[in-house]
C-alpha positions as CSV (number, residue, x, y, z in Angstrom):
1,X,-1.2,33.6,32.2
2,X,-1.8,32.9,28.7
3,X,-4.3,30.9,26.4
4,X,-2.0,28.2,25.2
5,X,-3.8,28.5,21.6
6,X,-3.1,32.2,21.8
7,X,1.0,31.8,22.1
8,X,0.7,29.2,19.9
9,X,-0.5,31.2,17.1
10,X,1.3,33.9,17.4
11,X,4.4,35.2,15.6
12,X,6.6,32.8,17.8
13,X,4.9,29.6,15.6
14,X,7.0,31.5,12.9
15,X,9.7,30.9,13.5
16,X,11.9,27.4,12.5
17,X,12.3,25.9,16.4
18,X,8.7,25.7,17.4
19,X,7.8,24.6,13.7
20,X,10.5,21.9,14.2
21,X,8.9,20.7,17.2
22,X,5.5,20.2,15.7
23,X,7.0,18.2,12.7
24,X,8.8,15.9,15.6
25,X,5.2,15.6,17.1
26,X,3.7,14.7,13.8
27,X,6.2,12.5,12.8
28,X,5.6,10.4,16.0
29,X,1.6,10.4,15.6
30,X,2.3,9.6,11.8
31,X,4.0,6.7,12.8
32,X,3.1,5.3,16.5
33,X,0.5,2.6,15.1
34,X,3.9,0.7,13.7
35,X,5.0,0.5,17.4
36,X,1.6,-0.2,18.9
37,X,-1.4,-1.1,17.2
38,X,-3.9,0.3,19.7
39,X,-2.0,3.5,19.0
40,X,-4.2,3.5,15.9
41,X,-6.5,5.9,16.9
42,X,-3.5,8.5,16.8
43,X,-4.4,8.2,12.7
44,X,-7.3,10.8,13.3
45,X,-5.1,13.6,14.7
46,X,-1.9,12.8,12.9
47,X,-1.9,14.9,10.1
48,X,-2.5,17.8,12.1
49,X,1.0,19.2,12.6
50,X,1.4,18.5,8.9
51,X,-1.7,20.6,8.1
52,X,0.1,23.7,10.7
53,X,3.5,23.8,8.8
54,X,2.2,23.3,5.6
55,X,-0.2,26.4,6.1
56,X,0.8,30.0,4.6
57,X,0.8,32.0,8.2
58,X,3.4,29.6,9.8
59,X,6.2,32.1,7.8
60,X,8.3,31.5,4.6
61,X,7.6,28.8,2.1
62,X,11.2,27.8,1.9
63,X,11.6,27.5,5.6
64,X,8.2,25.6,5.8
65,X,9.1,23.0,3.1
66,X,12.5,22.0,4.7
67,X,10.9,21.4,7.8
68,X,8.0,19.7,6.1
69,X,10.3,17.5,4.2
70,X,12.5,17.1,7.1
71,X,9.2,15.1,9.0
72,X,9.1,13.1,6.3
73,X,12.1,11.7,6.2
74,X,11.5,10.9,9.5
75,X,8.7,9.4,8.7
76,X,10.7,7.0,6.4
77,X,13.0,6.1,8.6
78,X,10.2,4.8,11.0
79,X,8.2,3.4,8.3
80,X,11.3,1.5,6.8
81,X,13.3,0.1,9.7
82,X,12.8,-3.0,8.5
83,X,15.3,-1.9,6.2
84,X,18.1,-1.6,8.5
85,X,18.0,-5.7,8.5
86,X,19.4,-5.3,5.0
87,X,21.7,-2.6,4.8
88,X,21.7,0.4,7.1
89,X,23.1,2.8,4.5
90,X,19.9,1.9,2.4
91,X,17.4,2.3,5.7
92,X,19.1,5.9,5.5
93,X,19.4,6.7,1.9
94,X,15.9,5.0,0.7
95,X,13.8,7.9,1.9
96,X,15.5,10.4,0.4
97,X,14.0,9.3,-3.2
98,X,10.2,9.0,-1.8
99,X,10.3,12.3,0.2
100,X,10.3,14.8,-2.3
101,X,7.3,13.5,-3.7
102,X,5.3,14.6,-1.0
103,X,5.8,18.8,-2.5
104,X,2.8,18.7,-4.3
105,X,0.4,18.2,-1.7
106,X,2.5,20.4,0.6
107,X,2.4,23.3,-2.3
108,X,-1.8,22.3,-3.1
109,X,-2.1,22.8,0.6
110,X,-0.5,25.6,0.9
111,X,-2.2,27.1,-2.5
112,X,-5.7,26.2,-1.3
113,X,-5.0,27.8,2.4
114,X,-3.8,30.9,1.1
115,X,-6.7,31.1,-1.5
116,X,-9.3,30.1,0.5
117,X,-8.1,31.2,4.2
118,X,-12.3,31.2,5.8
119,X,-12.7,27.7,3.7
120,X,-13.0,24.8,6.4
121,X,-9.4,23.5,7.5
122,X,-11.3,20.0,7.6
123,X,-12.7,19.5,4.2
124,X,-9.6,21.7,2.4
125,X,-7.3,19.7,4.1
126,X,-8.0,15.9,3.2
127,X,-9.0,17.4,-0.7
128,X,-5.2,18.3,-0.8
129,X,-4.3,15.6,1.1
130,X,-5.6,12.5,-1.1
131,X,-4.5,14.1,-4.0
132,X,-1.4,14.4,-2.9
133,X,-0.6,10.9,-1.6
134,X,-2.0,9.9,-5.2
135,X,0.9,11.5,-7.0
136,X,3.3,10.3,-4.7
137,X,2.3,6.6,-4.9
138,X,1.5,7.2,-8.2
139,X,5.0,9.0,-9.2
140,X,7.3,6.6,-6.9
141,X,9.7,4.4,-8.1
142,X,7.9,1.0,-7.8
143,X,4.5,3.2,-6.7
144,X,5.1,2.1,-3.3
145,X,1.8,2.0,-1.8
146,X,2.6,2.7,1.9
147,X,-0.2,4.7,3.3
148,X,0.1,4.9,6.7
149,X,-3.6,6.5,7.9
150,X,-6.0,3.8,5.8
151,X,-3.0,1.1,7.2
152,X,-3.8,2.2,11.0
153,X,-7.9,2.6,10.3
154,X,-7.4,-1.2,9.0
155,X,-8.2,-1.9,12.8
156,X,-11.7,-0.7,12.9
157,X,-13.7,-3.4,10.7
158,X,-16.8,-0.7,11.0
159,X,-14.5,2.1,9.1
160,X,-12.8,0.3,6.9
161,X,-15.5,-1.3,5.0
162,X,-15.9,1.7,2.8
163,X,-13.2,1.0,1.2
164,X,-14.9,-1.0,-1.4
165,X,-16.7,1.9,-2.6
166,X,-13.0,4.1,-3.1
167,X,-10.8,2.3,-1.5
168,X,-8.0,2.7,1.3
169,X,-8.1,6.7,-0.2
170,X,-12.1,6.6,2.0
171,X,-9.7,6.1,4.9
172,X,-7.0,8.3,4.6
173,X,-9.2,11.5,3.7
174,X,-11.7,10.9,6.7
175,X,-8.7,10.9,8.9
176,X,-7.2,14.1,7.3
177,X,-10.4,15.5,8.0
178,X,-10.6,15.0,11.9
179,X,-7.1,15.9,11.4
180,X,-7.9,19.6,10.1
181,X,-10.9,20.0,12.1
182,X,-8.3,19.2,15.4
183,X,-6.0,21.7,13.8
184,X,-8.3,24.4,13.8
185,X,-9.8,23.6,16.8
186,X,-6.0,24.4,18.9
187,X,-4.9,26.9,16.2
188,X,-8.5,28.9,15.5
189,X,-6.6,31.8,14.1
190,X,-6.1,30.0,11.2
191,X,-9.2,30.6,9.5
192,X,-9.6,33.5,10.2
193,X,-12.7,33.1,12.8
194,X,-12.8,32.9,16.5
195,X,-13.2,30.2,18.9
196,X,-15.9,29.5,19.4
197,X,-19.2,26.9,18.9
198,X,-20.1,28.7,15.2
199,X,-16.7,27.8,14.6
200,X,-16.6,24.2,15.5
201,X,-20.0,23.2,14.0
202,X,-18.8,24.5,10.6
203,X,-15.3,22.6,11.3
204,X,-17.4,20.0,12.5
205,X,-19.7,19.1,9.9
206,X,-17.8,17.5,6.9
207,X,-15.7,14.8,9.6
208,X,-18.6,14.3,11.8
209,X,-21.3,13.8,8.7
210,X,-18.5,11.5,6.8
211,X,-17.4,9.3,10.1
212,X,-21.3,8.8,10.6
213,X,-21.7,7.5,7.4
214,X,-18.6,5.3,7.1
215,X,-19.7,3.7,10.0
216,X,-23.7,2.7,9.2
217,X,-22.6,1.8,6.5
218,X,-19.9,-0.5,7.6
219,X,-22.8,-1.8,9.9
220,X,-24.9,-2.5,7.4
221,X,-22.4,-4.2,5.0
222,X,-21.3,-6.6,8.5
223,X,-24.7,-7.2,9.1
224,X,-25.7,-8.5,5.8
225,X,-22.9,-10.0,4.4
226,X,-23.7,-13.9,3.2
227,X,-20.5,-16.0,2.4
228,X,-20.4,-19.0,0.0
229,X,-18.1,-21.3,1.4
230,X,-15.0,-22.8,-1.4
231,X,-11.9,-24.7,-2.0
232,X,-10.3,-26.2,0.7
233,X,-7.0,-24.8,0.5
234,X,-3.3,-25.9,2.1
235,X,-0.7,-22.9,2.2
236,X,3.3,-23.7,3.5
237,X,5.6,-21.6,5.4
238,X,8.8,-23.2,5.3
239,X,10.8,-20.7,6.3
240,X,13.9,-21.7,4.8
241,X,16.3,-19.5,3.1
242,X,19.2,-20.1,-0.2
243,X,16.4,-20.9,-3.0
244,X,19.2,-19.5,-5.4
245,X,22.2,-22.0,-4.4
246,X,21.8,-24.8,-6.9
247,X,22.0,-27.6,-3.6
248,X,20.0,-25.5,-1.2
249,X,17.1,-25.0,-4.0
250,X,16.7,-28.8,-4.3
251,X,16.9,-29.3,-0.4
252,X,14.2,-26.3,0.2
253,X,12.0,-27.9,-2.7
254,X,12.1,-31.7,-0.5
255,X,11.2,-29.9,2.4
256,X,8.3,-28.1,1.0
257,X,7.1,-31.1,-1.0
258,X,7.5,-32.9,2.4
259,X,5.6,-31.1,5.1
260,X,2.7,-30.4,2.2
261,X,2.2,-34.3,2.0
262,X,2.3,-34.6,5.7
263,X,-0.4,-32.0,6.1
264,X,-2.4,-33.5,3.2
265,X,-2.0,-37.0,4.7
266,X,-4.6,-35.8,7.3
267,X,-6.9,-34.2,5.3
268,X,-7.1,-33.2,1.7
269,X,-7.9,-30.3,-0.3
270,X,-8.2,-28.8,-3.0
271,X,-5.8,-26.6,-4.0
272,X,-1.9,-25.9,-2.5
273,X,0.1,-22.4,-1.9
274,X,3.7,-22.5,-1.3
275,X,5.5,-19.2,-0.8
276,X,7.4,-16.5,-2.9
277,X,11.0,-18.0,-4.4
278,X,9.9,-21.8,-3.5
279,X,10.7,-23.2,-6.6
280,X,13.0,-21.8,-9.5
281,X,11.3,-23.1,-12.7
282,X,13.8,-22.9,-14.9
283,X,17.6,-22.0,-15.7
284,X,20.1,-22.5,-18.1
285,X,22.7,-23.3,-16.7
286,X,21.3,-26.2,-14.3
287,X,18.8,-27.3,-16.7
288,X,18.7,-30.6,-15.3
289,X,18.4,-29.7,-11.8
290,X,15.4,-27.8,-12.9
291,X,13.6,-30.1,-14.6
292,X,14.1,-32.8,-12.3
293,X,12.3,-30.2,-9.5
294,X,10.0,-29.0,-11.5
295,X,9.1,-32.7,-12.2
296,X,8.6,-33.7,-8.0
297,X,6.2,-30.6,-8.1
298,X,4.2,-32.2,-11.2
299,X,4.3,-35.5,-9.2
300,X,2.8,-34.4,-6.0
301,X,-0.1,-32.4,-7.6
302,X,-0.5,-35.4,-9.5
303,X,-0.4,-37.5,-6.0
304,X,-2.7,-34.6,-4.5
305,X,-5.2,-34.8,-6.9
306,X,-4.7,-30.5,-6.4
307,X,-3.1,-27.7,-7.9
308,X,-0.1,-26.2,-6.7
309,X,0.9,-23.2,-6.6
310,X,4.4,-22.2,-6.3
311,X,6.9,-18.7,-7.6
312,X,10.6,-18.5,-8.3
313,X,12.8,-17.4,-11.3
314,X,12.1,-18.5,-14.7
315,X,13.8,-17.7,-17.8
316,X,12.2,-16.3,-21.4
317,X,13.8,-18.7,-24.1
318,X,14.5,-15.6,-26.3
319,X,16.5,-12.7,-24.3
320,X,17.6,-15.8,-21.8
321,X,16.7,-13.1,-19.2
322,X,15.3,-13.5,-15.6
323,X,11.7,-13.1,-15.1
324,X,9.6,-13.7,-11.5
325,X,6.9,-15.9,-12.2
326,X,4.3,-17.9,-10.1
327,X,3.3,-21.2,-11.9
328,X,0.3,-22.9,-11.1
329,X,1.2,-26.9,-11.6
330,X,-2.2,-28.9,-12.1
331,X,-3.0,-32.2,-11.7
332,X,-2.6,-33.2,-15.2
333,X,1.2,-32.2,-15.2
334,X,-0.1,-28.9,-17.3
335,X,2.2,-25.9,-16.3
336,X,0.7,-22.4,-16.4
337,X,2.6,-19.4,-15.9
338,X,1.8,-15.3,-14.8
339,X,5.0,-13.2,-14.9
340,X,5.5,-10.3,-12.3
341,X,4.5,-6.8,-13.4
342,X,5.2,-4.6,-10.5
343,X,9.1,-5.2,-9.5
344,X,10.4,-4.0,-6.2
345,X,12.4,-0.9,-6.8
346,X,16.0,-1.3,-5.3
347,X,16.0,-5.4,-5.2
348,X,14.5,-6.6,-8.6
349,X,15.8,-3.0,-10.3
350,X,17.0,-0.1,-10.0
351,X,15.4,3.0,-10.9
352,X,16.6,6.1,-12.9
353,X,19.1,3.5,-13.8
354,X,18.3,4.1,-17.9
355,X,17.4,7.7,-17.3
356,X,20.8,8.4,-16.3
357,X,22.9,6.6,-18.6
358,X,21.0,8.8,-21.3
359,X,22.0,11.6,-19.5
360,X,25.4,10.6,-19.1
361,X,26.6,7.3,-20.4
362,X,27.4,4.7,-17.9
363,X,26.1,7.0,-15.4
364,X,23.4,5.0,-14.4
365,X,25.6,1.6,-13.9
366,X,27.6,3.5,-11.6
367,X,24.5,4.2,-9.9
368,X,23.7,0.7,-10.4
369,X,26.9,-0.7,-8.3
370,X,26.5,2.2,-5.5
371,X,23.1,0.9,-5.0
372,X,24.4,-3.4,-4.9
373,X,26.8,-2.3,-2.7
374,X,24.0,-1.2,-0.3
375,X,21.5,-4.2,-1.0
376,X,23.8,-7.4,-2.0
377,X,20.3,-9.0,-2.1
378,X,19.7,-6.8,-6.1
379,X,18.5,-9.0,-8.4
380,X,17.3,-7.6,-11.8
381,X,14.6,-9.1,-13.6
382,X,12.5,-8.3,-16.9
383,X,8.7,-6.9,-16.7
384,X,6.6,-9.3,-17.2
385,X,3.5,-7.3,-19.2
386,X,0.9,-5.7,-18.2
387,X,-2.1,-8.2,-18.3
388,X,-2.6,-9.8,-15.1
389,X,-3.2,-13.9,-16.1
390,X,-6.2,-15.3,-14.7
391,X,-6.3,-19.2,-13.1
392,X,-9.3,-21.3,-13.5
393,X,-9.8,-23.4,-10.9
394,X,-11.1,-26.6,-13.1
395,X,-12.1,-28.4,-9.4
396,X,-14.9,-26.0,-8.9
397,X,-16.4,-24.9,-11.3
398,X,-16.8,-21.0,-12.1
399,X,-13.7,-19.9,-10.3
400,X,-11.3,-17.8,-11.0
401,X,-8.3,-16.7,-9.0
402,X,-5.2,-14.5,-9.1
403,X,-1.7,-14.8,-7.9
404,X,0.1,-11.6,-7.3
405,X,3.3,-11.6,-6.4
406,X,4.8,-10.3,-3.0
407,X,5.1,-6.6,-3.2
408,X,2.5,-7.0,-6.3
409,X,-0.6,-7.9,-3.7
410,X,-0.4,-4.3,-1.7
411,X,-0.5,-2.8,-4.7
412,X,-4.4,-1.4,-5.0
413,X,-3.9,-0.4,-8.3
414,X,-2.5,-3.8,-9.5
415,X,-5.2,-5.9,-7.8
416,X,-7.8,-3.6,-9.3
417,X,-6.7,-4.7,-12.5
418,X,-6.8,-8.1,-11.9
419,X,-9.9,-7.7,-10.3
420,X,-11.1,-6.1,-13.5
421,X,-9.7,-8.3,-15.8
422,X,-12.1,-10.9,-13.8
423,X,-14.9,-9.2,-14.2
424,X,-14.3,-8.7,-18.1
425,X,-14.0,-12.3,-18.5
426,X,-17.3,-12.5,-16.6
427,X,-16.3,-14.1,-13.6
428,X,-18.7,-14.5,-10.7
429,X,-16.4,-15.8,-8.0
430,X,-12.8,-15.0,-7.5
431,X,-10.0,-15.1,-5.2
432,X,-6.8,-14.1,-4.5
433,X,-3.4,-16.6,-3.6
434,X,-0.8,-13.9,-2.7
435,X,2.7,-15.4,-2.7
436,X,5.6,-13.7,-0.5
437,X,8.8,-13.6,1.0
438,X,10.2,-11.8,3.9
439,X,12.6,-13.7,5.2
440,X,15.0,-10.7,4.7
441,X,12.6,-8.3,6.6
442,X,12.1,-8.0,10.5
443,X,8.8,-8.1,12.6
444,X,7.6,-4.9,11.7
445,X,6.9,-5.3,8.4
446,X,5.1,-8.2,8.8
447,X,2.5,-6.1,10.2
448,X,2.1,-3.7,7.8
449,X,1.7,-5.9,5.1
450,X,-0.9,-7.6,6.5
451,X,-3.0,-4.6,7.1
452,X,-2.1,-4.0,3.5
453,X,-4.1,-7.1,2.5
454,X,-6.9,-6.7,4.7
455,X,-7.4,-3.8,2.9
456,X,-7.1,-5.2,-0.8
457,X,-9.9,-7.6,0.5
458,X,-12.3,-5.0,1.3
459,X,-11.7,-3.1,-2.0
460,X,-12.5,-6.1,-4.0
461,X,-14.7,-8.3,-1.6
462,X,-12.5,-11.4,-2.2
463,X,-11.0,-13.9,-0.1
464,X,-6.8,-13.0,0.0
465,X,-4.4,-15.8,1.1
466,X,-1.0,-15.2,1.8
467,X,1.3,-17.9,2.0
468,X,4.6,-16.4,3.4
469,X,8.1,-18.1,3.6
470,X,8.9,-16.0,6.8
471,X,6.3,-13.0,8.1
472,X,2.6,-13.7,8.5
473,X,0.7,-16.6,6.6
474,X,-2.7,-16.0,7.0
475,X,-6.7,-16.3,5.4
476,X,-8.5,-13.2,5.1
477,X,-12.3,-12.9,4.6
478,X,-14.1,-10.3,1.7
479,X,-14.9,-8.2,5.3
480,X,-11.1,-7.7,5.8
481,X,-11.2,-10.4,8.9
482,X,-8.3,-12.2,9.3
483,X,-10.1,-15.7,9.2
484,X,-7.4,-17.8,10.1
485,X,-3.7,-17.4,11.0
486,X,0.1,-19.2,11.0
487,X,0.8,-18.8,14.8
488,X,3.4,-21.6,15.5
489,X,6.3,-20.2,17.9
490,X,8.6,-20.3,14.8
491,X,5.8,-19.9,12.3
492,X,6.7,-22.7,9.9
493,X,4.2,-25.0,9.1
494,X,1.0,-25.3,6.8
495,X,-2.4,-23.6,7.5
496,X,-5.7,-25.3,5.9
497,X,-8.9,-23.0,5.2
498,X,-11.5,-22.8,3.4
499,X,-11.9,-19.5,1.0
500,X,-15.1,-18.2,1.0
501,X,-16.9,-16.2,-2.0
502,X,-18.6,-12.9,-2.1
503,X,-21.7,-12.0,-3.8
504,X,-20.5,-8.0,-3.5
505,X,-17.7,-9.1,-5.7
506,X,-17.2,-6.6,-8.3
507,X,-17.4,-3.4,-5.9
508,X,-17.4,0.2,-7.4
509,X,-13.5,0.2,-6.2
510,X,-12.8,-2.5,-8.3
511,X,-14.8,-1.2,-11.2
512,X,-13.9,2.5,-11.2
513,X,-10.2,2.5,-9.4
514,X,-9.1,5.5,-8.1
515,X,-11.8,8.1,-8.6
516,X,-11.7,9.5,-5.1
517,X,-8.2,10.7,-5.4
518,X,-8.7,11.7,-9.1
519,X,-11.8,13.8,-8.0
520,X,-9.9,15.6,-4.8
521,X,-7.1,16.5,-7.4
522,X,-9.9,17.8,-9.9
523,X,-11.6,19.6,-6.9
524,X,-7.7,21.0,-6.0
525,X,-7.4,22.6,-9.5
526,X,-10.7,23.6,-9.5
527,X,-10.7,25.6,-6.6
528,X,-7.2,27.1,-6.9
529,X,-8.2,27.8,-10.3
530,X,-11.2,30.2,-8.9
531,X,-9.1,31.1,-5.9
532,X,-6.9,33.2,-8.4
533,X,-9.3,34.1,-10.6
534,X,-11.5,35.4,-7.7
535,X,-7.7,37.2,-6.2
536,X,-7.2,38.8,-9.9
537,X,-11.0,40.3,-9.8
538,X,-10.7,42.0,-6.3
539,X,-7.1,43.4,-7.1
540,X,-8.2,44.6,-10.0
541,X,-11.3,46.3,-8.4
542,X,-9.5,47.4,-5.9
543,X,-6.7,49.0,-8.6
544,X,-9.4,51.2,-10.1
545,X,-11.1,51.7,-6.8
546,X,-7.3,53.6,-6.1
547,X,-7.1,55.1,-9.5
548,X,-10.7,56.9,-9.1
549,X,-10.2,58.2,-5.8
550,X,-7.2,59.9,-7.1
């Protein structure tokens, strides 16, 4: 009989088909909370099998990467099924762009393992694994801000409270770090030290010492948190689809402007969210039909004595381009507008498009077509800047909110900004109407993005409403509780609530951004840095150790 860790660690774990099975297993771990959400305890000992191919004594770096990469695009695939809805040949090709981005934390893991090969596995591990999950989101076409580990940890309100001191980047390097500590619990060879309970207690002590602080003080932040209660707000799932057809638009806006006075009719309120794509604001060619339904909107907010809220196309007088803008229509008739600033890569452009047509002219319109012909659904539109527009809410006094577009509001980066631009205005109370659209997207991504949100109002301590047209309209507290939630069997229909404000707002998240991934990436260099130094010395030493012994 044999120890099971023994064979594992032996010279058979070097070679590709038992490697190959360990990227299966950790591409199924990775990814099992999108199937189940109770699997979401599999986020502690997911990135284990990453951690064991990515290390230097499971054989030849080439070998190691392919396989690697290999989980990864399996990881895609699972992660963007939703895709297949749209066009299978995207679901397949998609992930090819996004998985090569993950090589830098497989070669900083790799680095800081060979380097440091007595260093703990659990505190070595989530240092490269932040910093690497940093570049990728940070390097990605449309910085796609999928992270899967801080999205499963979502479900334990205790744990995920810490990410308003660094965000969902807290989550994700905690659960690296029970990751490596499981690693080198099964594979104990790999640092170099026997099994044993010296072993585990030095393994042991960074994940257990950081899981017991994540969780007092997610206690102590539930326990003490005091809401001030806010607008009564109205937000509409229609669910109706063809807001580009010229007759559909005007039938889609009736509807909308319908079941909002129907749900008003009973009760009023203050303010009114309809979805992503509910209204196009303007276009030239139909100029008429715009105004004239741009003009109903201005009527019922009049009506409602309430804003509304509302997104769709809108065209810039001078380029006669397309921008996606969210307009908030007040009561007055005033019109106020926030373009979009982060476009979704593959619908509203294409990227590399104007990279390659410098490298090759027309190269990049070729790619252009290739990529249409896989998403019909493209529609280019301009940037719309970089400063996030603020909305004062004239109603109550003091109150600011935000209205981030789709895509924009998973974005922790883009929020921050917004949530700093609040806080430079000097803005005590703020909160956040997300506007989106999935009607072209299945089930499960509805759940994702909703964790996504959760997450965006822990990091900021704000109240987040998304108003969907399709997927999951829903209220979300500062604590990341989902307050209230669409539920009809269709889920059309409007959902009243009232937003509640946070005196935490303007967390050190929201103030300093990303430092925790900025520091593991510092602390990566750092160490490989004195890794080689501290490799040069001793060869050296040992060099004229050799010579004088000769």
């Amino acid at each position: 009989q044999h120890d099971p860790a023994s064979v594992l660690s032996s010279a058979s774990m070097r070679t590709a088909a038992p490697l190959a099975l360990v990227a299966v297993i950790g591409a199924v771990a990775y990814t099992s909370h999108l199937v189940d959400d109770r699997a979401a305890i599999m986020a502690f000992a997911s990135t284990a099998p990453w951690l064991l191919i990515c290390h230097p004594s499971r054989g030849p770096s080439l070998r190691a990467a392919s396989i690697f990469l290999g989980m990864l695009y399996a990881i895609g695939l699972a992660s963007l099924q939703w895709l297949i809805k749209i066009s299978v040949g995207g679901w397949l090709i998609a992930p090819v762009f996004y998985v090569v981005l993950f090589i830098p934390m497989f070669a900083m893991a790799r680095g800081l393992f060979a380097m440091w090969p007595r260093a703990p596995l659990s505190l070595l591990w989530p240092l490269a694994f932040v910093a690497g999950e940093w570049i990728r989101i940070s390097t990605s076409p449309g910085e796609v801000p999928f992270g899967q580990l801080a999205q499963a940890l979502v479900a334990y309100p205790r744990l995920a409270q810490s990410a308003d001191i660094g965000g969902a980047w807290i989550l994700s390097g905690l659960a690296a770090s029970t990751g490596g500590l499981i690693a080198s619990v099964v594979y104990p060879g790999l640092t170099g030290s026997r099994r044993g309970l010296p072993m585990l207690m030095r393994e042991a002590a960074f994940p257990v010492v950081a899981l017991a602080l994540c969780l007092i003080y997610g206690e102590m932040q539930l326990r003490a948190v005091s809401f001030t209660p806010g607008p009564v707000v109205l937000l509409v799932q229609p669910n109706t689809p063809g807001w580009r057809d010229p007759t559909r638009a005007r039938e889609r806006t009736l509807d909308i402007i319908r079941m909002t006075e129907t749900a008003v009719d009973q009760q009023p309120v203050e303010m009114v969210v309809w979805p992503e794509n509910s209204l196009v604001l303007n276009a030239p060619d139909e100029s008429d039909a715009s105004r004239e339904r741009l003009g109903r909107v201005r009527a019922l907010a009049a009506k409602l004595g309430a804003p509304v809220v509302a997104d769709g196309g809108s065209f810039t007088t001078t380029t006669a381009r397309e921008r996606h803008s969210a307009a908030v229509v007040f009561p007055s008739g005033k019109l106020e507008r926030s373009d979009k600033q982060l476009l979704v890569p593959w619908s509203e452009y294409v990227p590399f498009r104007e990279l390659l047509n410098r490298l090759r002219p027309g190269a990049g319109d070729s790619f252009e077509r290739f990529v249409r012909a896989r998403n019909p659904s493209l529609t280019p539109v301009e940037y719309g800047g970089d400063d996030p527009r603020l909305f004062e809410l004239a109603e109550v006094p003091q109150t600011l909110f935000v209205v981030p577009i789709c895509y924009e509001g998973l974005s922790s980066r883009t929020m921050n900004a917004m949530y700093r631009r609040a806080l430079d205005h000097g803005a005590r109370r703020l909160f956040v109407a997300n506007v989106v659209n999935e009607i072209l997207l299945g089930e499960s991504v509805h759940r994702q993005t909703l964790a996504y949100s959760r997450l965006r109002a822990i990091e900021g301590r704000v109240t987040v409403l998304r108003a969907t047209n399709d997927g999951i309209s829903a209220v979300i507290n500062p604590n990341g509780e989902v307050q209230a939630m669409l539920e009809d069997a269709d889920n059309r229909g409007t959902l009243r609530a009232t937003v509640v404000f946070d005196s935490r707002f303007g967390t050190p998240y929201a103030r300093l951004g990303d430092f925790v991934p900025q520091v593991s990436l510092a602390a990566v260099a750092s160490l490989l840095i004195l890794g080689f130094v501290d490799q040069q010395r001793h060869s050296s030493y040992r060099t004229r150790h050799a010579s004088v012994r000769i």
